[in-house]
N, C-alpha and C positions, 0 to 999 in steps of 0.2 A: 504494500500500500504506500507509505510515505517513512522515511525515516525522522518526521517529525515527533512530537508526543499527541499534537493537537494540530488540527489544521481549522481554518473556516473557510466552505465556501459555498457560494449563494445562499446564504445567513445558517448553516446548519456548519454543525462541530463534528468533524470525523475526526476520529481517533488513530494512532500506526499500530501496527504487529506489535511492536514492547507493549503498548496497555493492554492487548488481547491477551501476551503473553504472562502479565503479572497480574491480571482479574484470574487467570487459569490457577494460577499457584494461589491466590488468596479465593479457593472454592470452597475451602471449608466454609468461608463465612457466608455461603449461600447465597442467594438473589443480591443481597448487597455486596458483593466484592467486583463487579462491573462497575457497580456506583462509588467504587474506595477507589479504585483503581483511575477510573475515567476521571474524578476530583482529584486527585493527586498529581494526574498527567496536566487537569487547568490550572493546579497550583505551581507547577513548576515551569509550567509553560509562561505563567506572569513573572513568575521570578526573571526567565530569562529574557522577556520582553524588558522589564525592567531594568535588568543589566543595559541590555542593547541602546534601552533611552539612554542611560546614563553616559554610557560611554561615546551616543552623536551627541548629548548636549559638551562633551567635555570636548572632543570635535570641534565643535560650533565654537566652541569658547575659543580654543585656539585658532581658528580661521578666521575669524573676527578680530583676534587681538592680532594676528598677522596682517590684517588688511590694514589695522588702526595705522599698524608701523609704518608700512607701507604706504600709505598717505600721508604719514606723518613724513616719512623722508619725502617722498613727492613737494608735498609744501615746502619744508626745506628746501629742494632741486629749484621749485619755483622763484620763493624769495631771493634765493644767490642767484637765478637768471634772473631775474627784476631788476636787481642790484646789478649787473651786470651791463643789462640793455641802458637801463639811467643812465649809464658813463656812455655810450655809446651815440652821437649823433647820427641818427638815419637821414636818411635825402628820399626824397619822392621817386628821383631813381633807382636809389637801393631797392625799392619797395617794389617796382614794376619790372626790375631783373630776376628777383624772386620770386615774382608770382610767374614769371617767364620759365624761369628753371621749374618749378613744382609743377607747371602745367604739362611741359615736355615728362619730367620723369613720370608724371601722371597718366603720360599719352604710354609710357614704355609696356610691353609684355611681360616682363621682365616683376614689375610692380606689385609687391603684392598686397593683399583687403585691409590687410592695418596699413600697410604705407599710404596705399589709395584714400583711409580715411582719417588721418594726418594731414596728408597733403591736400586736400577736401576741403578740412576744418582751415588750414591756415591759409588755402587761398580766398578761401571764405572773408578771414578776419581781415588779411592783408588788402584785400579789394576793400573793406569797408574803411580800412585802415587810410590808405591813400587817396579812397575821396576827403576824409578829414583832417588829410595832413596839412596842410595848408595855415589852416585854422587852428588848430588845436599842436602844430607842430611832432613832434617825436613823440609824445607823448601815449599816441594812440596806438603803437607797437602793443604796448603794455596789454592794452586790452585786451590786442588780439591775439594774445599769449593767453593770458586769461580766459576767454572765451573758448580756446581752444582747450587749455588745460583743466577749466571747470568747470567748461560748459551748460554755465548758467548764464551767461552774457556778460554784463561791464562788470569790475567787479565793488565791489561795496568802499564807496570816498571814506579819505579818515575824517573825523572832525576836525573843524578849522581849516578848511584847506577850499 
């Protein structure tokens, strides 16, 4: 049958060969050792489900606190690129030789679904970037770093500024 103790399916409880076979050995105790046996196989049977939760919550816990990290140095990666682009005077041409190159590598075969949607996002931001360069100067790189890497849009001004 199944090498489980207990199974469920379409709402009914079948049981494996070990419960058949340990209702057999508890015969003495007549009509009720089907019923000892088959409670014993749902008591252990929760015990191990219960393991099993515990051990995807502890899972969970750790791929969670991996992601935090992970985000966490992301942000970091961000700010030290933020800090970086700030020193950095961009020109209007900078900005249309790069969406120049991203367009080509975007056209390549070669290209692949993450680069494609990289270079996506940042031609995205850089096109929006360079109509308000003008205006708002160097400044709008930043965003569309941001935008890219947060992908929530502009990202949140400090106070006072």
């Amino acid at each position: 049958m199944t090498n489980q103790l207990a199974t469920v399916a379409d709402g009914r409880v079948a049981f494996g060969e070990a419960v058949a076979r340990v209702a057999e050995s508890l015969s003495p105790l007549g009509a009720i050792a089907r019923v000892v046996a088959e409670s014993t196989a749902c008591a252990v049977t929760m015990k191990e489900l219960d393991n099993a939760g515990r051990r995807i919550d502890a899972d969970t816990k750790v791929t969670l606190a991996r992601l935090a990290n992970r985000r966490n140095d992301a942000a970091a990666s961000l700010q030290e690129l933020r800090r970086q682009v700030g020193r950095t005077d961009l020109t209007a041409e900078a900005l249309r030789k790069c969406i120049r190159n991203m367009q080509q590598a975007l056209a390549r075969r070669s290209t692949t679904a993450a680069e494609a949607k990289l270079y996506a996002e940042l031609i995205h931001g850089f096109s929006a970037d360079l109509l308000n360069h003008h205006s708002q100067q160097g400044h709008q790189v930043l965003t569309g770093i941001d935008m890219v890497l947060n992908g929530s849009g502009r990202p949140r001004r400090r106070r006072g500024r």
